[in-house]
C-alpha positions as CSV (number, residue, x, y, z in Angstrom):
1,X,3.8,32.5,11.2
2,X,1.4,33.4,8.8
3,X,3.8,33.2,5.9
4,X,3.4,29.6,4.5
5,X,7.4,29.7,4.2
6,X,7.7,30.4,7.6
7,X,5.3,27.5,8.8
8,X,7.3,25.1,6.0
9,X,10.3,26.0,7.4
10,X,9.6,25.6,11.1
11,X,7.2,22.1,10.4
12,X,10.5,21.2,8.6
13,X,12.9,22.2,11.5
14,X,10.3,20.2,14.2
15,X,10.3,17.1,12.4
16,X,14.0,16.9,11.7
17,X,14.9,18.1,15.6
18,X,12.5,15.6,16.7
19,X,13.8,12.5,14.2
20,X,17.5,13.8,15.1
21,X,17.0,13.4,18.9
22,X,15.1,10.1,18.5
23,X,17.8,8.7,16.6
24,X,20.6,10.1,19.2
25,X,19.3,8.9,21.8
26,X,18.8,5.5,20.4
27,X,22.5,5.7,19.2
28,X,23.5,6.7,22.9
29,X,21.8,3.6,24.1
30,X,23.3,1.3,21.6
31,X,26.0,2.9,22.5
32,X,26.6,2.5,26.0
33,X,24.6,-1.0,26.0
34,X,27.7,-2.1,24.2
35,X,30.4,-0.6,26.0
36,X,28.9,-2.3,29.6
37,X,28.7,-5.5,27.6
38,X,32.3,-4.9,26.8
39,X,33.0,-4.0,30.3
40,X,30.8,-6.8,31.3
41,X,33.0,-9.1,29.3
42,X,36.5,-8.2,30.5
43,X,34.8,-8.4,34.1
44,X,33.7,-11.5,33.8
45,X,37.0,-13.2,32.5
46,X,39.0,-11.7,35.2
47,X,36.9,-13.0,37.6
48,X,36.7,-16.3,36.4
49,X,40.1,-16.4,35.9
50,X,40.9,-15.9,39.7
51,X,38.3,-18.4,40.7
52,X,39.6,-20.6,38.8
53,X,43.2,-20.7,40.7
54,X,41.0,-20.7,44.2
55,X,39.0,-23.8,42.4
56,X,42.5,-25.7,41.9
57,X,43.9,-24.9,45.4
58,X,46.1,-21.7,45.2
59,X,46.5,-20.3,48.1
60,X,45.2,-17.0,49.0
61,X,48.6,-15.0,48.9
62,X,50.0,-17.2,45.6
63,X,46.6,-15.8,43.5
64,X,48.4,-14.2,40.3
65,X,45.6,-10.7,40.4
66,X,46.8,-9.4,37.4
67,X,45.8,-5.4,36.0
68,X,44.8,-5.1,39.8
69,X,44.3,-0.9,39.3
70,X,42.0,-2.1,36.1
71,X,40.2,-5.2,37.6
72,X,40.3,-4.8,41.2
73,X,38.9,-8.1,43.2
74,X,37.1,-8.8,46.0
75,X,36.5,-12.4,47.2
76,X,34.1,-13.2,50.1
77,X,33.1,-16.3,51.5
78,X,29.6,-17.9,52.3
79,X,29.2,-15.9,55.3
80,X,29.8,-12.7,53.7
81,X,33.2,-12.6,55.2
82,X,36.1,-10.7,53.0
83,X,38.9,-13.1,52.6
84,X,40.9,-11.7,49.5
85,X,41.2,-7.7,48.2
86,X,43.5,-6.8,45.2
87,X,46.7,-5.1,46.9
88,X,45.7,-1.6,46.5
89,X,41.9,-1.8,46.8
90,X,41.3,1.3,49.2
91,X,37.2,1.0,49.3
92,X,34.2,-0.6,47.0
93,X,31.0,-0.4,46.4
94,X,28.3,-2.4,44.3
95,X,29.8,-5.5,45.7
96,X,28.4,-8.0,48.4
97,X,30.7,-6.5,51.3
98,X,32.4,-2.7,51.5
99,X,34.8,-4.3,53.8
100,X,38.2,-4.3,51.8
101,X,40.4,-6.2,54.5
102,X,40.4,-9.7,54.5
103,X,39.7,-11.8,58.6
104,X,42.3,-12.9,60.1
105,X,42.0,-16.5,59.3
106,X,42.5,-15.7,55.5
107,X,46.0,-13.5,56.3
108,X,48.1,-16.5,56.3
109,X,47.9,-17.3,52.7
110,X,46.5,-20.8,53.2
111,X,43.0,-22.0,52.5
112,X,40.9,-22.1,55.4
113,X,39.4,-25.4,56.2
114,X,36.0,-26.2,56.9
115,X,36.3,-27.0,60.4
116,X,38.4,-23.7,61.0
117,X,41.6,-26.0,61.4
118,X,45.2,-24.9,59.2
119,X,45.7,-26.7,56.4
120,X,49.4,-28.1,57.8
121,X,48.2,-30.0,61.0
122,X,47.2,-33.0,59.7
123,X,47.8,-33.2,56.0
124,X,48.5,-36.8,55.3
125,X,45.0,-38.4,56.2
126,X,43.4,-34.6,54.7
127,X,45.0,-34.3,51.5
128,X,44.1,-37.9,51.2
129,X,40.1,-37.3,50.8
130,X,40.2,-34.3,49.3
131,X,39.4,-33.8,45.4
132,X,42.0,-32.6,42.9
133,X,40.3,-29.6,42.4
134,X,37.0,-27.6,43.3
135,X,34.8,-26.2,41.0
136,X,33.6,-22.9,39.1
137,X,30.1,-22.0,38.3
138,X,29.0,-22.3,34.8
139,X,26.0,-20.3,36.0
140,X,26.1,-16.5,34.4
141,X,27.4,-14.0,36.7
142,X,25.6,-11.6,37.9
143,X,26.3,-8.2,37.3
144,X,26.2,-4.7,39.3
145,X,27.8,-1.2,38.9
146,X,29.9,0.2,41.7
147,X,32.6,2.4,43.0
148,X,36.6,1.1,43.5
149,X,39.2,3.4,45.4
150,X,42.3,1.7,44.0
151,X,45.7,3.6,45.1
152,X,43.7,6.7,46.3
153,X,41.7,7.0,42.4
154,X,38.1,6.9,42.8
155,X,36.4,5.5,39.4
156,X,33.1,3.3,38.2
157,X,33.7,0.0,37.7
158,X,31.1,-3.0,36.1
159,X,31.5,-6.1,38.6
160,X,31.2,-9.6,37.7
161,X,30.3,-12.0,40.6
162,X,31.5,-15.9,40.2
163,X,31.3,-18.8,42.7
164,X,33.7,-21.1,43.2
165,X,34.2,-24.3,45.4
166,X,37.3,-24.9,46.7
167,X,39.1,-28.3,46.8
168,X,38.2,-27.9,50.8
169,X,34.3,-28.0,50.0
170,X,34.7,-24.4,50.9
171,X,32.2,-22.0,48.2
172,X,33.9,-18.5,48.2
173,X,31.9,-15.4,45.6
174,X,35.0,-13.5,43.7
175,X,34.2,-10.0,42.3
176,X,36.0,-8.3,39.9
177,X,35.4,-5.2,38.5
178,X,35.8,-3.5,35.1
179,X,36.1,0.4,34.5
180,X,33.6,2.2,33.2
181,X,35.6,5.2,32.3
182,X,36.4,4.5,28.8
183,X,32.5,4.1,28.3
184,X,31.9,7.4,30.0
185,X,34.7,9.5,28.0
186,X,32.8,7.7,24.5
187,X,29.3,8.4,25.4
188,X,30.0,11.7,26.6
189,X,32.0,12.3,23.6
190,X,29.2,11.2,21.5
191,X,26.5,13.3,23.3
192,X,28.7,16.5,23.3
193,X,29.2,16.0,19.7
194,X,25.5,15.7,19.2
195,X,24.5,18.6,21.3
196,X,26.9,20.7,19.3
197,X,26.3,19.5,16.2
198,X,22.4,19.6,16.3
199,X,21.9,23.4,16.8
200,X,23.6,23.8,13.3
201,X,21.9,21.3,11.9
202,X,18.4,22.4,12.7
203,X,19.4,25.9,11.2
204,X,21.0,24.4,8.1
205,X,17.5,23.1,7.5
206,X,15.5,26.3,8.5
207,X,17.5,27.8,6.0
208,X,17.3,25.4,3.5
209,X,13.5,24.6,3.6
210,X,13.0,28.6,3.4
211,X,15.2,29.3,0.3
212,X,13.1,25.9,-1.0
213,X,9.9,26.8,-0.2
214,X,10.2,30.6,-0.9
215,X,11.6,29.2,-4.8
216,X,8.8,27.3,-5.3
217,X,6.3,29.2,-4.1
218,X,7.8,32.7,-6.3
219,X,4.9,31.6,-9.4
220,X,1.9,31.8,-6.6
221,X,3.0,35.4,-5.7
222,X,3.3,35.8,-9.7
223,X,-0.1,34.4,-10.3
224,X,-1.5,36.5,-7.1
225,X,-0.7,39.9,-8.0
226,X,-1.9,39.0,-11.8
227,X,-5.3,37.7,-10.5
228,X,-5.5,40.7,-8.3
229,X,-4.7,43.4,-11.5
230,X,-7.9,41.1,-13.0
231,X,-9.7,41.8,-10.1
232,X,-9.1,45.5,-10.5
233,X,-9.1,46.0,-14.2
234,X,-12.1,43.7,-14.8
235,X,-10.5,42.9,-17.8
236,X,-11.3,38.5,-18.2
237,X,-9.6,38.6,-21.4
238,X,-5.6,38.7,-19.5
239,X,-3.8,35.5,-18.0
240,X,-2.3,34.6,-15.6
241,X,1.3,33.3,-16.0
242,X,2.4,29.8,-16.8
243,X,5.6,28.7,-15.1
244,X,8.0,26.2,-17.4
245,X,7.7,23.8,-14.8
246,X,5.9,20.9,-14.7
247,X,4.7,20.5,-11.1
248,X,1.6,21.1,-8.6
249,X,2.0,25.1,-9.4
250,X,2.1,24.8,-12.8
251,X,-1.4,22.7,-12.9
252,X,-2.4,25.9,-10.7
253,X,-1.8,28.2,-13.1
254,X,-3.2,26.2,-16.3
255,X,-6.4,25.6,-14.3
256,X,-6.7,28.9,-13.3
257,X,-6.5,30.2,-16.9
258,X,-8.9,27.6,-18.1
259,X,-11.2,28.9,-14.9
260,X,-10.8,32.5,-16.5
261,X,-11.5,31.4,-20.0
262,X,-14.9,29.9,-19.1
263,X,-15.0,32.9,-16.8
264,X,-14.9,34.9,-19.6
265,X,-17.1,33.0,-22.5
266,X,-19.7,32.8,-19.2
267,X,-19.6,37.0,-18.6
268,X,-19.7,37.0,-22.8
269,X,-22.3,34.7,-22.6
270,X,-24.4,36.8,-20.4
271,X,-23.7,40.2,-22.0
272,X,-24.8,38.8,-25.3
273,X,-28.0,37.3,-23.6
274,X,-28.8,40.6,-22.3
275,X,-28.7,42.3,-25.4
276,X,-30.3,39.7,-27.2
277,X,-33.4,39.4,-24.5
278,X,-33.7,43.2,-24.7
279,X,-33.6,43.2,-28.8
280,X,-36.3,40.5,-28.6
281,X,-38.6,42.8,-25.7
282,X,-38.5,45.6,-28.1
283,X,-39.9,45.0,-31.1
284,X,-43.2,43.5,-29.5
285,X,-43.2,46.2,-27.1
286,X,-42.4,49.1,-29.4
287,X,-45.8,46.7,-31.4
288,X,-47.8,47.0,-28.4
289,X,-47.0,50.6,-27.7
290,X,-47.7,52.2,-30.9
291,X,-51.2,49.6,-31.0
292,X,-52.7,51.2,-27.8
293,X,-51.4,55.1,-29.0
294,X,-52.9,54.6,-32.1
295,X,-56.3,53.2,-30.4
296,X,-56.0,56.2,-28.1
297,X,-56.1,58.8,-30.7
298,X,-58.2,56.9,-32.8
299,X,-60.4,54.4,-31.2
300,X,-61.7,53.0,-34.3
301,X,-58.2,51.8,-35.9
302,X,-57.4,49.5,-32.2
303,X,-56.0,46.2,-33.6
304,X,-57.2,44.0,-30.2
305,X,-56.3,40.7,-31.9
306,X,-52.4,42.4,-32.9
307,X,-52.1,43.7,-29.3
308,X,-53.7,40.6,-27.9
309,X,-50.7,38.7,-29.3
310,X,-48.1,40.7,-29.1
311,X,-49.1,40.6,-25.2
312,X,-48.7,36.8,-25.8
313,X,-45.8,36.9,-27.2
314,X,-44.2,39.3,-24.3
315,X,-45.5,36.5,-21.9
316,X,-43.9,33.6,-23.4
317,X,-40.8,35.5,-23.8
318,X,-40.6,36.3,-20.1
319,X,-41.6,32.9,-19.5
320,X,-38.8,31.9,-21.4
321,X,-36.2,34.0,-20.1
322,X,-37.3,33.0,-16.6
323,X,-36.7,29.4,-17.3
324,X,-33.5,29.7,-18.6
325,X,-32.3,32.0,-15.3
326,X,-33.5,29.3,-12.8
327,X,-31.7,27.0,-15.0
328,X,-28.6,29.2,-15.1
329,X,-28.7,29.8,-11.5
330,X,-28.6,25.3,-11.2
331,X,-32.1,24.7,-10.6
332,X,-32.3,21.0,-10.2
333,X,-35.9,19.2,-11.5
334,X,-38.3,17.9,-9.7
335,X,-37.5,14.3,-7.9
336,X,-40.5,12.7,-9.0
337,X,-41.4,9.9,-11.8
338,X,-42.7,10.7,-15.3
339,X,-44.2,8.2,-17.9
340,X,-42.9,9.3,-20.9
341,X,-45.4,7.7,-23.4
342,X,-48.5,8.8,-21.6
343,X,-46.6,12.8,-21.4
344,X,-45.9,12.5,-25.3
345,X,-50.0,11.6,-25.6
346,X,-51.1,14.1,-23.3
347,X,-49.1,17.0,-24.6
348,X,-49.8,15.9,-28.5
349,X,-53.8,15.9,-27.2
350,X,-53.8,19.2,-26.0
351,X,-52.4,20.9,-29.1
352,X,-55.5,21.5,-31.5
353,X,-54.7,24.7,-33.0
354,X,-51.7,23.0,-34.9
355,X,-51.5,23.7,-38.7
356,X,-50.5,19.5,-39.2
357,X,-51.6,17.0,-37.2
358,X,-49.0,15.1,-35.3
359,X,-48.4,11.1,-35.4
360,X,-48.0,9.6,-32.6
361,X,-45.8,6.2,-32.2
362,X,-46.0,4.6,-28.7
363,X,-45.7,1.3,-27.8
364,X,-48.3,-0.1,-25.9
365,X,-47.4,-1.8,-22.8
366,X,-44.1,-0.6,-22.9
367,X,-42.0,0.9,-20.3
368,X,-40.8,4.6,-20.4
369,X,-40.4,5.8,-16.8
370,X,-38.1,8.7,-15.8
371,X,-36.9,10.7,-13.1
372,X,-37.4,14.7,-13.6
373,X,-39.6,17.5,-13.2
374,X,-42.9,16.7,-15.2
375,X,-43.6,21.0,-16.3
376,X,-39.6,21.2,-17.1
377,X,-40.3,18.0,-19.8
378,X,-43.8,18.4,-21.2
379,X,-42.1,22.2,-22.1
380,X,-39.6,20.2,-23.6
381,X,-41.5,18.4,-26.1
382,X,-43.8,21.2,-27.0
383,X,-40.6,23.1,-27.3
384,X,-39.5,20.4,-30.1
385,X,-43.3,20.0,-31.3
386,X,-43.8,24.0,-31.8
387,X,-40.2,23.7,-34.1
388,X,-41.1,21.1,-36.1
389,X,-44.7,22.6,-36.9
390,X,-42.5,25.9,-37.9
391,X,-40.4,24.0,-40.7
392,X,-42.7,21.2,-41.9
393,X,-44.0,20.9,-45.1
394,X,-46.8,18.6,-44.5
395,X,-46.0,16.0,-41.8
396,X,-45.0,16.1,-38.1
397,X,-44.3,12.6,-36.4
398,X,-43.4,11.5,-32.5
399,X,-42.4,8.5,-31.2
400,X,-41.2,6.7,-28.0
401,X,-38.8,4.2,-27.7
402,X,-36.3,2.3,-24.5
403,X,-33.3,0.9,-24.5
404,X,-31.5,-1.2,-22.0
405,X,-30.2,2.5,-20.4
406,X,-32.9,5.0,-20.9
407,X,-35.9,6.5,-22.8
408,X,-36.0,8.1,-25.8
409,X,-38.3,10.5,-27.7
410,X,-37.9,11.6,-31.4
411,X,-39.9,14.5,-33.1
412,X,-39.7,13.9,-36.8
413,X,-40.8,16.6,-39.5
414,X,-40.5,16.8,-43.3
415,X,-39.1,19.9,-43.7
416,X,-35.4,21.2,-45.1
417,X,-33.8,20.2,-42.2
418,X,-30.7,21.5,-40.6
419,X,-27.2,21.7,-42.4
420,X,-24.3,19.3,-40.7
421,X,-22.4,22.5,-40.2
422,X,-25.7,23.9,-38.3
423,X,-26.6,21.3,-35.9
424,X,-25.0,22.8,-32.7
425,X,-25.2,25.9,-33.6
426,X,-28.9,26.2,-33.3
427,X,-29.3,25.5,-29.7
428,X,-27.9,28.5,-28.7
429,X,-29.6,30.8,-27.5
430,X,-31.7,33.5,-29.9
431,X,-30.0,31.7,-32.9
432,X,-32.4,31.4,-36.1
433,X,-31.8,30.1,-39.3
434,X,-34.7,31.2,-40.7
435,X,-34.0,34.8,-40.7
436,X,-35.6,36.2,-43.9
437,X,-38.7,34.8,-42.1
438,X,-40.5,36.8,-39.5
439,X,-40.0,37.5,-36.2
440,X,-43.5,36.5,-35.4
441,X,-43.2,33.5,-37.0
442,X,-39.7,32.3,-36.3
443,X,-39.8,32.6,-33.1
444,X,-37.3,34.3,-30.8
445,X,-34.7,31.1,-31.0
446,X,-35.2,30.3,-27.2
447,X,-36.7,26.9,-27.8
448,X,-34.1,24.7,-28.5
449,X,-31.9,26.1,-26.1
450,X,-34.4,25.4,-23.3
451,X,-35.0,22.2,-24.8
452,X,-30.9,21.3,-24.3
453,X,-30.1,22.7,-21.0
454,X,-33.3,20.8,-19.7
455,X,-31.9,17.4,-21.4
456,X,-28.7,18.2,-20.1
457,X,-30.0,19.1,-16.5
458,X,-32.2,15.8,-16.0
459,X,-29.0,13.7,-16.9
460,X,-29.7,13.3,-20.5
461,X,-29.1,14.6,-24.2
462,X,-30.8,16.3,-27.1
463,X,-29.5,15.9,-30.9
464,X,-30.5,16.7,-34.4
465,X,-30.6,14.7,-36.6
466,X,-31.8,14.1,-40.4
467,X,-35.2,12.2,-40.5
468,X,-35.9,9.9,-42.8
469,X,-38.7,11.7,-44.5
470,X,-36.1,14.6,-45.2
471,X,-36.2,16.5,-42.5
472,X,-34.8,17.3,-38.8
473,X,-35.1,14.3,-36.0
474,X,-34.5,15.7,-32.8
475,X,-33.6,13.0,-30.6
476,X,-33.9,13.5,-26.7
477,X,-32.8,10.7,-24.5
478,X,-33.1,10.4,-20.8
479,X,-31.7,7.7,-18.2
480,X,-33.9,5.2,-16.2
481,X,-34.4,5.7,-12.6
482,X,-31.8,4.2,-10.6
């Protein structure tokens, strides 16, 4: 049962078994609900019918009880007394008296008066204030399964119970049955049928649902053992296989090949970042390493302000490269609140050793609250700051501004600016366009790419621009707190 076929199939097989027996069984009910009210009906009539003739004054042996074997009757009077059976009623059951012979009073064939006296005595003055007839209920019957021995046959029957008054003032119940063998032969037939028919049924499904599911489920296995040759081969740069279809496993396997292809630009990524990070920790290494054999062997010849920096520089590097691993790894800033305009001021008044001095356009009064880690931005705008001092010619501008949505910060220079075809380019990481320049004075391209995934991590973006003195205008926006 751990095969998903397996548990489709027998889910499949459950539901339909359990769906099939609900609707049997309701069929079977509907079923034999109408056959009794059939039987019902034809028990009804005939016993209306016969109380009827006893409402107009036949006389007991001059009742016409026709079908007799198929609607036996049974008529008793008030007392519970038997006073008519059909001819070749043996025994019954489900009636208001098992006695199936009628008193002596009624064997004469005449209609019993009420006083016990026969009918012929005095008829003149009787027949004189009697009605023309009696009456028949119009009240429903009432209704009751039973047993009949008619001419030594056993069966069911449905009985139907009337009333009827005689012209005599006499009320006499007449019961007359119906068989129930037709509805037992039909609903058994029905049931068999079902009970045959539902075994085969259940495995035609089992079957089907299998084939079905094991179809539809061949591209998974496909997609499973190619994933696992990935696995083994470590090779990000194969596929998985697209089926031609355009269903739930089709989206499976497009999605897992877009999973693999930012798999692999992310391992790329990495590897390239690696190399680059060790490129970069070499050269000021390999710097400090020959400064401090040099002062060894020659103590005279130590450069302490070159070995002094290239220690700086190996500390903002790491610095660097430590940021953007905690940002890698998903690091989420700080939940606090930071006043943009008074962090633009404060990080502009802390940079004296800057070779222009920066302009600073802020708003008094105005409102430029966000939510973020106050270290992660202030690093953001020096980052932007320390660019703009690399490439200006002679001036270096900052200004706040809101919008309905957000804050925004622009760090203007007057520099050459950045080519269109440039300006995503240089926010990856250890990307200068300033080559023929320096290391030292280029910087190791880290800056800008900080600057972005920070933006991007606190909910906002960073752009370049052209300014309009001539140069780059970064552009960092941020959303209001919520």
């Amino acid at each position: 049962m751990r095969s998903v076929r397996a548990r489709a199939a027998l889910g499949a097989t459950l539901v339909v078994a359990v769906a099939l027996i609900g609707a049997g069984l309701a069929v079977l009910l509907v079923l034999r609900d109408n056959l009794i009210g059939q039987a019902d009906l034809q028990a009804e009539v005939a016993a209306r019918d016969v109380a009827g003739q006893l409402a107009t004054g036949t006389a007991y042996d001059d009742l016409e009880l026709d079908d007799e074997e198929d609607h036996p009757v049974q008529v008793v009077d008030e007392e519970g007394r038997v006073v008519i059976v059909s001819k070749d009623l043996r025994a019954v059951t489900g009636t208001g008296a098992t006695d199936v012979t009628p008193v002596p009073s009624a064997s004469t064939g005449a209609t019993p008066s009420p006083d016990g006296d026969d009918d012929g005595d005095d008829g003149q003055d009787d027949d004189s204030s009697r009605p023309d007839s009696g009456e028949v209920s119009s009240d429903d019957p009432e209704f009751s399964d039973g047993t009949a021995t008619v001419d030594r046959t056993t069966a069911d029957y449905r009985f139907a119970a009337v009333e009827a008054t005689t012209r005599d003032g006499v009320t006499l119940t007449v019961y007359a049955g119906a068989p129930l063998a037709a509805e037992q032969e039909a609903v058994g037939t029905v049931r068999g049928a079902m009970l045959t028919g539902l075994p085969v049924l259940l495995v035609v499904v089992a079957g089907v649902t299998w084939l079905v599911t094991r179809r539809a489920l061949r591209p998974v296995e496909g997609i499973r053992r190619e994933m696992a040759a990935i696995t083994a081969s470590e090779d990000l740069a194969r596929r998985v296989p697209e089926p031609d279809s355009r269903d739930e496993i089709a989206a499976l396997a497009r999605t897992t090949n877009e999973t693999l292809t930012v798999l692999e630009a992310s391992v790329e990524r990495q590897r390239r970042f690696v190399a680059d990070a060790s490129h970069e920790l070499r050269s000021p290494i390999a710097s400090l390493r020959t400064q401090l054999e040099v002062a060894e062997a020659h103590p005279e010849l130590l450069d302490l302000p070159g070995a002094v920096a290239d220690t700086v520089r190996l500390q903002v590097l790491a610095a660097d490269l430590l940021l953007l691993a905690r940002l890698d790894a998903g690091e989420k800033p700080g939940g606090g609140t930071v006043e943009l305009g008074a962090l633009v001021r404060e990080e502009v008044s802390q940079r004296t050793g800057d070779r222009i001095a920066v302009a600073v356009e802020v708003p008094e009064g105005g409102a430029f609250e966000v939510n973020g880690s106050r270290g992660q931005l202030s690093r953001v705008i020096g980052n932007l700051l320390d660019n703009a001092q690399r490439h200006a010619e002679g001036s270096v501008a900052v200004s706040v501004a809101a919008d309905g949505r957000g804050v925004g910060v622009e760090v203007r220079d007057d520099g050459a600016g950045v080519p269109e075809d440039e300006r995503e380019r240089i926010f990856e990481r250890f990307v200068r366009l300033d080559d023929a320049r320096s290391r030292d004075d280029g910087g190791a391209g880290l800056g800008l790419a900080i600057a972005r995934d920070v933006a991007a991590r606190h909910g906002g973006t960073l752009t370049v621009h052209r300014a309009d003195e001539g140069g780059a205008a970064f552009r960092l926006w941020l959303p209001r707190p919520a």
